[in-house]
C-alpha positions in Angstrom: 9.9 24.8 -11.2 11.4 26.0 -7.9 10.8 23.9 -4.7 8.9 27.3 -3.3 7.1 27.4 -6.5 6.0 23.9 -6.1 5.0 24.3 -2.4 3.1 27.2 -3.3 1.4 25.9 -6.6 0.6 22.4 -4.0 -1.1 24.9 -1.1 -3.3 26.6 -4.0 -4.7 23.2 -5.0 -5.6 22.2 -1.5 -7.1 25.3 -0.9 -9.6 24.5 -4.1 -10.8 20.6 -3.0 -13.8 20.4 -0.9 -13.5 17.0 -0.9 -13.0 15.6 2.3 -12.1 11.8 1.4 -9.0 13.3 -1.4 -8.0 15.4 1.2 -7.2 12.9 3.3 -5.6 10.6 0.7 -3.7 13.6 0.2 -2.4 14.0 3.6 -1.8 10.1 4.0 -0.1 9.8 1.0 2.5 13.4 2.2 2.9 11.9 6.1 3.5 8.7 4.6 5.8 10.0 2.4 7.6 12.5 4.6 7.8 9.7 7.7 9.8 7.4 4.6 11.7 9.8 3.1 15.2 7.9 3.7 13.5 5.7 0.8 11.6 7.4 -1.8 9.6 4.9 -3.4 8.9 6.6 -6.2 11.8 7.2 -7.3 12.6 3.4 -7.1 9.7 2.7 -9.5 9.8 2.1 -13.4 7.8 4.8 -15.4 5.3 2.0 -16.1 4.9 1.5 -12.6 4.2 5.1 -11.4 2.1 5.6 -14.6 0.2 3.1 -13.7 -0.4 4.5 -9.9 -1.3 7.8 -11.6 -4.1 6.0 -13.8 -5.4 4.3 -10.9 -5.5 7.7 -8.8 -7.4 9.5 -11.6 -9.7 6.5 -11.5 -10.3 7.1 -7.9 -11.6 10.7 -8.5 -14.7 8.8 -10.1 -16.5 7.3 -6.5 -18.3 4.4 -9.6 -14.8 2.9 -9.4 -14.2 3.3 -5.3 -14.8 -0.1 -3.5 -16.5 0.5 0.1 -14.0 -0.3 2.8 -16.5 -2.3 5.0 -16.3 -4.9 1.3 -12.8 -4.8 1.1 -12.4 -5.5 4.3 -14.9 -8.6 4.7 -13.3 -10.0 1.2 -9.7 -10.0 3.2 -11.1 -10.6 6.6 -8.3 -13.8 7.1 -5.5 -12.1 5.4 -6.0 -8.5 7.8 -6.2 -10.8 10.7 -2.9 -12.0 10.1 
């Protein structure tokens, strides 16, 4: 697959999601990403590692497995002070 085919192929699927909080997981995850490129983290992971990341994404697409971020933030309110 050619790097234009890709880029085109990854506009398409944007286009299709309506939903607003993967969109912006999306475009997290790519600014993230493109601000660290010098050190791809990916690519430093094991294949059980990134498999692993990709089972937890698709998990995420279900919102009965999403923890509210008010929760998550009250469970770790000492260590996010820090």
């Amino acid at each position: 697959m050619t790097t234009q085919s890709i880029k085109k192929e990854f506009h398409e699927l944007i286009d299709k999601i309506d939903n607003k909080l993967l969109l912006e997981r999306f475009y997290r995850a790519m600014s993230y990403s493109h601000k660290n490129s010098k050190f791809d983290l990916w690519d430093s992971l094991t294949d059980s590692q990134r498999q692993e990341i990709m089972d937890a994404f698709e998990e995420s697409n279900d919102e009965e497995n999403l923890i509210n971020y008010e929760d998550v933030k009250a469970k770790h309110k000492e260590w996010l002070s820090k």
